[in-house]
C-alpha atoms as an extended CHARMM CRD file, in Angstrom:
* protein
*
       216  EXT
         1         1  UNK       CA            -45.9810000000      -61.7890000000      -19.3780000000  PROA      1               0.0000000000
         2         2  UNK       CA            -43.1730000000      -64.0770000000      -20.0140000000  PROA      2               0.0000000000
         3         3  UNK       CA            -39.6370000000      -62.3850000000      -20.2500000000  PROA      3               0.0000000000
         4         4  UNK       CA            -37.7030000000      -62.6050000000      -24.1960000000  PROA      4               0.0000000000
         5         5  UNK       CA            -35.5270000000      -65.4780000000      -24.4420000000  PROA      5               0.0000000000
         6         6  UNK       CA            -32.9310000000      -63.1080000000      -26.1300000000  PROA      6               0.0000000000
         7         7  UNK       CA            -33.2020000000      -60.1130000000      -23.3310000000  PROA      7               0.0000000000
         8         8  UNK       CA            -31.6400000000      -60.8170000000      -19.9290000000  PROA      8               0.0000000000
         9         9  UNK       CA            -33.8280000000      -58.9150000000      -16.7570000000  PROA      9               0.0000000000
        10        10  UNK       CA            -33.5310000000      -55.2900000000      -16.2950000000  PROA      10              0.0000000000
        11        11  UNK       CA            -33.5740000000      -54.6220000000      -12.8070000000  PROA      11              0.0000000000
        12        12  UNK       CA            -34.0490000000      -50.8490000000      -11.7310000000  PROA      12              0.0000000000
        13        13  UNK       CA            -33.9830000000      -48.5330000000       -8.6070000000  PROA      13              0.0000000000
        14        14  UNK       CA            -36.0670000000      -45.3640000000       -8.9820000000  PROA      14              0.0000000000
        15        15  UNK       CA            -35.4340000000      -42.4120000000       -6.8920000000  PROA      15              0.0000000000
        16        16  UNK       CA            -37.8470000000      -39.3150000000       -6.9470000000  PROA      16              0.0000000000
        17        17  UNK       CA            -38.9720000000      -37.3710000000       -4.4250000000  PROA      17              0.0000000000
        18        18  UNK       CA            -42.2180000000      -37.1100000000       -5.4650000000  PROA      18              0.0000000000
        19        19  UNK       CA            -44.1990000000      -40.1630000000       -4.7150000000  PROA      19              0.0000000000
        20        20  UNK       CA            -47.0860000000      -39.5220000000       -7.1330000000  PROA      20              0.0000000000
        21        21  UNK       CA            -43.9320000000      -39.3290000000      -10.2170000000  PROA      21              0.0000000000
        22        22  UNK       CA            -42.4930000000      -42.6970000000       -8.3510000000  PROA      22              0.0000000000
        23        23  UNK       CA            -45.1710000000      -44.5000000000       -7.9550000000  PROA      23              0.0000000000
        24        24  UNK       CA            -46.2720000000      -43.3780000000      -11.6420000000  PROA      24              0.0000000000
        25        25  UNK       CA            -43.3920000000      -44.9620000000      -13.0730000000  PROA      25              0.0000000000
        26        26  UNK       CA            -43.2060000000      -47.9620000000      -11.3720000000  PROA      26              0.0000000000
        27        27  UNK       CA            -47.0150000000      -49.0120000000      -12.7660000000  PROA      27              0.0000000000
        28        28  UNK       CA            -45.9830000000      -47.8350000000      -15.9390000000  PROA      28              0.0000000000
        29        29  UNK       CA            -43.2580000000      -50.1060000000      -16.1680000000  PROA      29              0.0000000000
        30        30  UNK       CA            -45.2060000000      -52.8500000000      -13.7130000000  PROA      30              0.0000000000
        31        31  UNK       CA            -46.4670000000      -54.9540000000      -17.2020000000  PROA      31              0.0000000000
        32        32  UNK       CA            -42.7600000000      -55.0950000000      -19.0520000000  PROA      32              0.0000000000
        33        33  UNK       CA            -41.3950000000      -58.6210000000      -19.4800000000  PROA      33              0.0000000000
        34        34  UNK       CA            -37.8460000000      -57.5290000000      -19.0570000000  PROA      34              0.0000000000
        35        35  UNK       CA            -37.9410000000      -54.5600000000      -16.5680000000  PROA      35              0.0000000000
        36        36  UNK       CA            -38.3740000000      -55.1420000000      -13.0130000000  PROA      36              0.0000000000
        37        37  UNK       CA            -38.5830000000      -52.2360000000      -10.3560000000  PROA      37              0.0000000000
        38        38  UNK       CA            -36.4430000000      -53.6500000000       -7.1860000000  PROA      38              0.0000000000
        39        39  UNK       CA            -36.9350000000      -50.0890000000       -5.2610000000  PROA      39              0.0000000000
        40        40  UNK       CA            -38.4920000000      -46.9020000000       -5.0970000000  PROA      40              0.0000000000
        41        41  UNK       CA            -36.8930000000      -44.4770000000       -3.1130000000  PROA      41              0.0000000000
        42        42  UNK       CA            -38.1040000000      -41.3270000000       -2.3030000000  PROA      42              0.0000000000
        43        43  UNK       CA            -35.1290000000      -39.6990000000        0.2190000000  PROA      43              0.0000000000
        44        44  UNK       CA            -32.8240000000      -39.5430000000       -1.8180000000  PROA      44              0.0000000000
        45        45  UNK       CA            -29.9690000000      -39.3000000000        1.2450000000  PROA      45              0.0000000000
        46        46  UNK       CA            -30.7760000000      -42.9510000000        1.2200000000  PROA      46              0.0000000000
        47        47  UNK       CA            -29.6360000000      -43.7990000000       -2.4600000000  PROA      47              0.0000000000
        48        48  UNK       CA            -26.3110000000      -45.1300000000       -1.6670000000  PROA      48              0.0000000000
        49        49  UNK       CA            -27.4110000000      -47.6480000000        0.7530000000  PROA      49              0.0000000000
        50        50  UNK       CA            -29.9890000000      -48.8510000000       -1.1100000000  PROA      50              0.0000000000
        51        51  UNK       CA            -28.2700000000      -48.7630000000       -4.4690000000  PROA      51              0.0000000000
        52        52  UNK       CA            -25.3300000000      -51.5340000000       -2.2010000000  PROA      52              0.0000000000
        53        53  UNK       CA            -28.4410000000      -53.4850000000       -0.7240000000  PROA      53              0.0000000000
        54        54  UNK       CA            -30.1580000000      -53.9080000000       -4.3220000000  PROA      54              0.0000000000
        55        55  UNK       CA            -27.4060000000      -53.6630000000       -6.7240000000  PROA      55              0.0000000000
        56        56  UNK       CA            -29.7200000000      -52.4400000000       -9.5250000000  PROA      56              0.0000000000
        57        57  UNK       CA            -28.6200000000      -52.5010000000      -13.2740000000  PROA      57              0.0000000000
        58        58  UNK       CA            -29.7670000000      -49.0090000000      -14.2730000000  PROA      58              0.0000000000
        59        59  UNK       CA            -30.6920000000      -46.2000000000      -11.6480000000  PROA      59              0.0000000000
        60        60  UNK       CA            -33.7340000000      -43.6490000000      -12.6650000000  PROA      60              0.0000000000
        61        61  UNK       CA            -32.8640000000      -40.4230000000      -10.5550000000  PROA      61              0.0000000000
        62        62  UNK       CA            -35.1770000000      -37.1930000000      -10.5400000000  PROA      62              0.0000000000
        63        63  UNK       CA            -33.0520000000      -33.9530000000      -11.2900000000  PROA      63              0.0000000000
        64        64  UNK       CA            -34.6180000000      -31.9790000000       -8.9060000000  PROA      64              0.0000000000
        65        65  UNK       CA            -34.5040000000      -33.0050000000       -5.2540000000  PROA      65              0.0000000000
        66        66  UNK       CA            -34.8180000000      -31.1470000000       -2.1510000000  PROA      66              0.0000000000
        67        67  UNK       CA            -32.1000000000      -33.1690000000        0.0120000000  PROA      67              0.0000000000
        68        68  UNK       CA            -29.1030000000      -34.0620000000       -2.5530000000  PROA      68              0.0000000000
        69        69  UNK       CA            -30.5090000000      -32.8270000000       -6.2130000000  PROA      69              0.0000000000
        70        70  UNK       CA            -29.9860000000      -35.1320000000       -9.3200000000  PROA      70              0.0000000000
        71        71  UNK       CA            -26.8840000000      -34.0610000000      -10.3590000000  PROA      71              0.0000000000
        72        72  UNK       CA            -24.4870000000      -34.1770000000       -7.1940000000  PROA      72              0.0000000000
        73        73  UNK       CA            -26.4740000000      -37.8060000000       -6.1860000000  PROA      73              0.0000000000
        74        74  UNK       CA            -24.7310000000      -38.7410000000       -9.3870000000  PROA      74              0.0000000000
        75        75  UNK       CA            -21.5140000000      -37.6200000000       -8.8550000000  PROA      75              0.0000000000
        76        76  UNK       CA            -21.6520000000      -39.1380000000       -5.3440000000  PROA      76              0.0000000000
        77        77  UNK       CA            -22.9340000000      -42.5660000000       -6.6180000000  PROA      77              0.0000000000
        78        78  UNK       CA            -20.1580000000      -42.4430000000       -9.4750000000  PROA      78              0.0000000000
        79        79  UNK       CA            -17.4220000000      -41.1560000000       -6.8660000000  PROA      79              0.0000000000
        80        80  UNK       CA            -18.8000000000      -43.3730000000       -3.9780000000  PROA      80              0.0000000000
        81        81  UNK       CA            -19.4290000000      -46.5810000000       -5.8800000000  PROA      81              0.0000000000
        82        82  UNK       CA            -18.0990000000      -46.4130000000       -9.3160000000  PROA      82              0.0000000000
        83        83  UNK       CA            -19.3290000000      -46.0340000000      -13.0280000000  PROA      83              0.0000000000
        84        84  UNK       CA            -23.1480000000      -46.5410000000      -12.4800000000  PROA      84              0.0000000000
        85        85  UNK       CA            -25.5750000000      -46.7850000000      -15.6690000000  PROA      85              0.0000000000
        86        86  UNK       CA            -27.5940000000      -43.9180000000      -14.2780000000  PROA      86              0.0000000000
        87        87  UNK       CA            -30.8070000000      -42.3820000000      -16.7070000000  PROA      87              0.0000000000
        88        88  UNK       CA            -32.0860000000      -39.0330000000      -15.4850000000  PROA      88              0.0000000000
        89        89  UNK       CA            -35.3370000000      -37.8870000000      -15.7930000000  PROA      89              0.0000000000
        90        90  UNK       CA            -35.9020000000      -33.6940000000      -16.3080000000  PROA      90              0.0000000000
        91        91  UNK       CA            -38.2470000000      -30.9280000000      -16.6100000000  PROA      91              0.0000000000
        92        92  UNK       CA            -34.8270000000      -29.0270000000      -18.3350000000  PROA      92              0.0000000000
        93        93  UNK       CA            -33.6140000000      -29.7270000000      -21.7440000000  PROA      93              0.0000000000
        94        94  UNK       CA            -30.4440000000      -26.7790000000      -21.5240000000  PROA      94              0.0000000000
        95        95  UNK       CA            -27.1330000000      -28.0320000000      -23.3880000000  PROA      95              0.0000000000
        96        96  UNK       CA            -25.8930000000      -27.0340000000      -19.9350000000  PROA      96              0.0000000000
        97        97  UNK       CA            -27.5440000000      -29.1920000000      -17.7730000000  PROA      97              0.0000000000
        98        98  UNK       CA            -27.1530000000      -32.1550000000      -20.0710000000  PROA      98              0.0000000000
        99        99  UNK       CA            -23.2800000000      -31.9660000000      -20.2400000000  PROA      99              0.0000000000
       100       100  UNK       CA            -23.0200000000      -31.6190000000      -16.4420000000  PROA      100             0.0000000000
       101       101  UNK       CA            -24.7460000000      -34.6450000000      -16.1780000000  PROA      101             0.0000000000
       102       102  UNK       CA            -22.7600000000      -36.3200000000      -18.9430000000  PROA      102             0.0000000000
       103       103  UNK       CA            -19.5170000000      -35.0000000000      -16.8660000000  PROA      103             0.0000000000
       104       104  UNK       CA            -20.8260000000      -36.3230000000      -13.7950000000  PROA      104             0.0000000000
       105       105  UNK       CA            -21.5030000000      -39.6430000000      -15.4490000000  PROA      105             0.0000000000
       106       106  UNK       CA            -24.6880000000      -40.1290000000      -16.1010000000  PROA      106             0.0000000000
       107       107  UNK       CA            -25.3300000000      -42.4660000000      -19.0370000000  PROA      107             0.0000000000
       108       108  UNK       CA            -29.0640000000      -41.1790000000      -20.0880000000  PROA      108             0.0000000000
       109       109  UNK       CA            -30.8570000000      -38.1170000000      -20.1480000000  PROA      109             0.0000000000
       110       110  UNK       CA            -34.5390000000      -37.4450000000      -21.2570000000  PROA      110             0.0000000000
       111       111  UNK       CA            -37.6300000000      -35.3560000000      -20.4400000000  PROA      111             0.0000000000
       112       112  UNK       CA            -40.1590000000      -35.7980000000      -18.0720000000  PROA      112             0.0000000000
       113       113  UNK       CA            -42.7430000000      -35.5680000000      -21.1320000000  PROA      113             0.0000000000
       114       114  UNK       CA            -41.5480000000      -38.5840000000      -22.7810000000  PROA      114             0.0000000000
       115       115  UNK       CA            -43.4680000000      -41.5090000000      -23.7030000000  PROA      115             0.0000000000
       116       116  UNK       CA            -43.8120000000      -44.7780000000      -22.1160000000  PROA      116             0.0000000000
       117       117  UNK       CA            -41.9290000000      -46.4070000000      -24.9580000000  PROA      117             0.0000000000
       118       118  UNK       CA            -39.2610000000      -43.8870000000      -24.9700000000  PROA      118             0.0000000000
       119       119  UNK       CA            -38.6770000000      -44.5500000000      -21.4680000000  PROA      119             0.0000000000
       120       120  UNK       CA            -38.1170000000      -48.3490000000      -22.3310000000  PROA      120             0.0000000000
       121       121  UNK       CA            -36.1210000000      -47.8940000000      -24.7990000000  PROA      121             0.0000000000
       122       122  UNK       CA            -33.7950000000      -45.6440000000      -22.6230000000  PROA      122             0.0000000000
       123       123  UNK       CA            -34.0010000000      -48.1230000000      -20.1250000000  PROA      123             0.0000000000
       124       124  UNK       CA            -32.4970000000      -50.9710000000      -22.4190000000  PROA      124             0.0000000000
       125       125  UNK       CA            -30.1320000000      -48.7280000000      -23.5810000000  PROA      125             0.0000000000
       126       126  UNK       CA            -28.5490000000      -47.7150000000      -20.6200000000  PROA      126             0.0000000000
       127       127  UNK       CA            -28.6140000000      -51.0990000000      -19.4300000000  PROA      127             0.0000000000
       128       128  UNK       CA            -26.7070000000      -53.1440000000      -22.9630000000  PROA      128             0.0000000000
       129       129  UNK       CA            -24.2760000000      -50.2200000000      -21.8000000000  PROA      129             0.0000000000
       130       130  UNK       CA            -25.6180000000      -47.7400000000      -24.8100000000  PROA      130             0.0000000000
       131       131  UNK       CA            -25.5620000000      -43.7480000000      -23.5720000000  PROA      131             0.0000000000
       132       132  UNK       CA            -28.9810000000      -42.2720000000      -24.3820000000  PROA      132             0.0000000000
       133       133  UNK       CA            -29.4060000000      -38.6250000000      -24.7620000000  PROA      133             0.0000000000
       134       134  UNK       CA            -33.2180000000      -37.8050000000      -25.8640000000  PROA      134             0.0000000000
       135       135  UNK       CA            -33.1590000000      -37.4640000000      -29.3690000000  PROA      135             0.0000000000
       136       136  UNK       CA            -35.6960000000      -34.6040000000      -28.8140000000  PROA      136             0.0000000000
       137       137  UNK       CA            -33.2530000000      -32.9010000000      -26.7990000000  PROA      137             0.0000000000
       138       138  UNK       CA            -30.7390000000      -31.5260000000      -29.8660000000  PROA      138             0.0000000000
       139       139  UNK       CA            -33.8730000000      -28.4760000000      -30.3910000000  PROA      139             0.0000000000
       140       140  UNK       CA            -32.9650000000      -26.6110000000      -27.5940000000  PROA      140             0.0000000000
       141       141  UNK       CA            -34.8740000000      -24.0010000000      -28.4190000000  PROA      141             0.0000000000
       142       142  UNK       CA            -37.9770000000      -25.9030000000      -27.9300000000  PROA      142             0.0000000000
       143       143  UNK       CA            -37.5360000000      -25.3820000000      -24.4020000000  PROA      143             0.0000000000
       144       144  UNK       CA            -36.1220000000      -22.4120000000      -23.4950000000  PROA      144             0.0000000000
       145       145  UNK       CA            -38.4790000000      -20.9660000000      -22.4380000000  PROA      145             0.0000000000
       146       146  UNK       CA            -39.6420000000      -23.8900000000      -20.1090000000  PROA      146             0.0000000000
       147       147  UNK       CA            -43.7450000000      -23.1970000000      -20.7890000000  PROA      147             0.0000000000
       148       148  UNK       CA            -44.7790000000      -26.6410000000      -19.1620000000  PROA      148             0.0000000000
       149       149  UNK       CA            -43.5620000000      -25.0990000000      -15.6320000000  PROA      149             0.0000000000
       150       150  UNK       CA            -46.5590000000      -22.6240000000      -14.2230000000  PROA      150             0.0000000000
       151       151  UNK       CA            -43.3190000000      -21.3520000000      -11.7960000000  PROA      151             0.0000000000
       152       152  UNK       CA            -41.0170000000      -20.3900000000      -14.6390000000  PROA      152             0.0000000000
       153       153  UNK       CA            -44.0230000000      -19.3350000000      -16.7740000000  PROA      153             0.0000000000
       154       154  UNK       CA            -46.3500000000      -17.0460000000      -14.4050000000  PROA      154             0.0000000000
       155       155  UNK       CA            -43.2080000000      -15.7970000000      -12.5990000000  PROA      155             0.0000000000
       156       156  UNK       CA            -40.8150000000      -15.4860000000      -15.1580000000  PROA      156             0.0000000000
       157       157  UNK       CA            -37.9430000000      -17.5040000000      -13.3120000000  PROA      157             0.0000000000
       158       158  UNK       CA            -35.0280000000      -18.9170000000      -14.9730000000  PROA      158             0.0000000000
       159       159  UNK       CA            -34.4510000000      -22.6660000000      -14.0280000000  PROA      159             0.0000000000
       160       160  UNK       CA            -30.9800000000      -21.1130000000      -12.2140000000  PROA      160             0.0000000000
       161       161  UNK       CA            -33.2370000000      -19.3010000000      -10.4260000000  PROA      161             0.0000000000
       162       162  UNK       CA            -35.5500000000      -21.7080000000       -9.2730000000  PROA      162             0.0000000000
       163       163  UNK       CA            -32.4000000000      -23.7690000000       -8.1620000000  PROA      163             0.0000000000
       164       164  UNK       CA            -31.1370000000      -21.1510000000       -5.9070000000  PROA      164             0.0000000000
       165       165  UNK       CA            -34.4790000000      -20.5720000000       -4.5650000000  PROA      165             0.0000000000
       166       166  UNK       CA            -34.9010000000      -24.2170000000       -3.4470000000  PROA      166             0.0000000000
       167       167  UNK       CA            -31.1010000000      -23.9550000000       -1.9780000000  PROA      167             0.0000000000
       168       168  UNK       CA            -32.3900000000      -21.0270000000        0.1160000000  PROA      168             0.0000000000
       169       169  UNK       CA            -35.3830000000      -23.0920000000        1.3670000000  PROA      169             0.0000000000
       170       170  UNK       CA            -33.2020000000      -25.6470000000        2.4210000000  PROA      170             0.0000000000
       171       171  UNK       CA            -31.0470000000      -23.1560000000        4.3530000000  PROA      171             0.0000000000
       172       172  UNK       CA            -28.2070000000      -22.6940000000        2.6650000000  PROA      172             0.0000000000
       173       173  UNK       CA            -26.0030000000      -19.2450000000        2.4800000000  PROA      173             0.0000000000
       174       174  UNK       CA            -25.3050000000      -17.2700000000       -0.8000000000  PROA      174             0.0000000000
       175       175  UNK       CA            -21.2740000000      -18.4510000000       -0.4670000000  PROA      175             0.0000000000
       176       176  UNK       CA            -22.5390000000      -22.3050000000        0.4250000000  PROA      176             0.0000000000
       177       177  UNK       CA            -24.6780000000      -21.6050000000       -2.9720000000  PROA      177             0.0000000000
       178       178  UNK       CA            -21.8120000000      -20.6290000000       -4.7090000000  PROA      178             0.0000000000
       179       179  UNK       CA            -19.5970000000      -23.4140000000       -4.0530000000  PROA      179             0.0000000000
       180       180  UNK       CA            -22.3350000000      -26.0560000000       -4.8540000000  PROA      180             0.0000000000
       181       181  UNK       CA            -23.5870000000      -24.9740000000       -7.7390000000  PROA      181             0.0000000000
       182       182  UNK       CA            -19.8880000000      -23.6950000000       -9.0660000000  PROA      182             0.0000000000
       183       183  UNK       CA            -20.7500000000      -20.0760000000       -9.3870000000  PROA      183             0.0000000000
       184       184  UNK       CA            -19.1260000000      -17.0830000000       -7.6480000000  PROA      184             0.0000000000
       185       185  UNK       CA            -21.0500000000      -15.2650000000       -4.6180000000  PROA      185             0.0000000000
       186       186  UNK       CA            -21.0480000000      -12.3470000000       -7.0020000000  PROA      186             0.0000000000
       187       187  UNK       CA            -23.4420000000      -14.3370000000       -9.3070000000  PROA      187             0.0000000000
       188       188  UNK       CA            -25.1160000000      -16.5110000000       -7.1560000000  PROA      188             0.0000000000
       189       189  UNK       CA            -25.9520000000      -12.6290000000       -4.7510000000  PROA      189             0.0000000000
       190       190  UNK       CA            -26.9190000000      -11.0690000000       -8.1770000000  PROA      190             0.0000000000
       191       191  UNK       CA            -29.7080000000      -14.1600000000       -8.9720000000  PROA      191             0.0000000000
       192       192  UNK       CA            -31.0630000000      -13.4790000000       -5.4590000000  PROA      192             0.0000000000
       193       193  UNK       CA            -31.5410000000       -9.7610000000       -6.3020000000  PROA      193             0.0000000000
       194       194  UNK       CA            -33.5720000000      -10.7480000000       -9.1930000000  PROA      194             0.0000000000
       195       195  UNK       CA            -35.1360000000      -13.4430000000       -7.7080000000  PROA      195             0.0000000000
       196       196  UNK       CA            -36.7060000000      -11.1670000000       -4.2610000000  PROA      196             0.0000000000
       197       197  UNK       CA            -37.2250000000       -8.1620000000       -7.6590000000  PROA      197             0.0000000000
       198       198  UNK       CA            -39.2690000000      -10.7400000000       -9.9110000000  PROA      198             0.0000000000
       199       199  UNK       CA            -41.6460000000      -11.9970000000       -6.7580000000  PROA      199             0.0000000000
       200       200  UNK       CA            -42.0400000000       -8.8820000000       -5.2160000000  PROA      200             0.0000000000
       201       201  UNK       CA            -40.6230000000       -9.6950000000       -1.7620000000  PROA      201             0.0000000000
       202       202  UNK       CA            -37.6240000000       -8.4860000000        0.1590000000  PROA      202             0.0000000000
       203       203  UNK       CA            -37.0770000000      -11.2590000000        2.9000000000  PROA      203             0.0000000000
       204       204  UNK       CA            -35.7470000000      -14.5710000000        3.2330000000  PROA      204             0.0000000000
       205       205  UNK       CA            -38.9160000000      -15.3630000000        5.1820000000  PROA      205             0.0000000000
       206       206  UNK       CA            -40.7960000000      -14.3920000000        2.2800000000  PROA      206             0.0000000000
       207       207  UNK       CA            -38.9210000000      -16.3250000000       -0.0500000000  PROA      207             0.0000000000
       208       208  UNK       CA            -39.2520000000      -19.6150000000        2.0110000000  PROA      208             0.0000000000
       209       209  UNK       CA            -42.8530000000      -19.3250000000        2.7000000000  PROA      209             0.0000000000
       210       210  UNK       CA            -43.3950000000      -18.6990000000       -1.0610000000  PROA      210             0.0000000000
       211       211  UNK       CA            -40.9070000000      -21.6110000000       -2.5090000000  PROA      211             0.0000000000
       212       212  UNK       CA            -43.4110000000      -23.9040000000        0.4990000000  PROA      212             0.0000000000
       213       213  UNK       CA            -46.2330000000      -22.7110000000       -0.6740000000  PROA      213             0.0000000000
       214       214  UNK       CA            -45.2060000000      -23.5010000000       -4.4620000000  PROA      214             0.0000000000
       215       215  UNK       CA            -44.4570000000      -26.7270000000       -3.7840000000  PROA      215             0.0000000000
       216       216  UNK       CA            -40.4410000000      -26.0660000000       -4.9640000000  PROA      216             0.0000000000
């Protein structure tokens, strides 16, 4: 398909851990005539290189990653390399999580349930330098109760809770928790209470083999 005379090339680096999601969007966006996917990265410890290496116009980053999640990988592209035009893609439609990522730079936010077309659209935006913030997105109530995720759903987790579980997978102590998510031990001690009272288990073992066997 020949490219618009009017619409310069949109290339763009995805990063998402999960290769079925990855490789999903990059054969959705395979036929456009202006978008071209330069990289798909999957680790996302590797964005920064690759971001220097491919110099992509607009970066699609996952919120939740197991190595460096959505939301710091933006602060360390924006910190490391400058303003980036950055579009996140989400599960979570929160007020909070939106303005962190606005904070942290980010230049797009939208759900995971979007279209095709509404993901081309946000792509153009971001890239003529336009923010885009799902339009869906100002009915917050529409999602606070999160009933697309079976986790959040069958076990009655909050999405704070699900991030501090994945945190503890990955190793990390209640006062390491604290400082990256910018809570105080107090809070982040008081989630894990909750979190061992809601599943029914009273180890750290337990936890980990459950957030493995969930996939989280």
């Amino acid at each position: 398909m020949m490219q618009p005379p009017d619409q310069p090339p949109i290339n763009v680096l995805i990063i998402d851990d999960h290769r079925l999601f990855n490789d999903g969007l990059n054969l959705m966006l395979a036929d456009d005539p202006v978008i071209t996917v330069v990289g798909q990265i999957y680790h996302s410890r590797e964005a920064i290189a690759q971001v220097l290496q491919r110099r992509p116009d607009v970066l699609i980053i996952d919120f939740n990653m197991p190595e460096i999640d959505g939301l710091d990988l933006t602060r360390q592209l924006t910190a490391t390399l400058g303003p980036q035009r950055i579009l996140v893609l989400s599960m979570y439609g929160e007020s909070r999580y939106i303005d962190d990522f606005r904070k942290a730079g980010a230049s797009g936010y939208m759900l995971k349930t979007s279209s095709k077309e509404e993901l081309v659209t946000a792509i153009r935006s971001v890239a003529a330098g336009t923010l885009y913030f799902d339009p869906k997105l100002a009915d917050e109530k529409q999602f606070s109760n999160h009933t697309d995720d079976i986790f959040l759903k069958k076990y009655r987790l909050s999405p704070r809770e699900v991030e501090i579980i994945r945190h503890i997978k990955s190793g990390l102590s209640s006062p390491q928790i604290a400082e990256k998510i910018h809570l105080s031990q107090h809070t982040v001690d008081t989630h894990r209470k909750n979190i061992h009272a809601k599943l029914g288990i009273s180890t750290v073992a337990d936890l980990v083999r459950f957030a493995i066997e969930m996939g989280l």
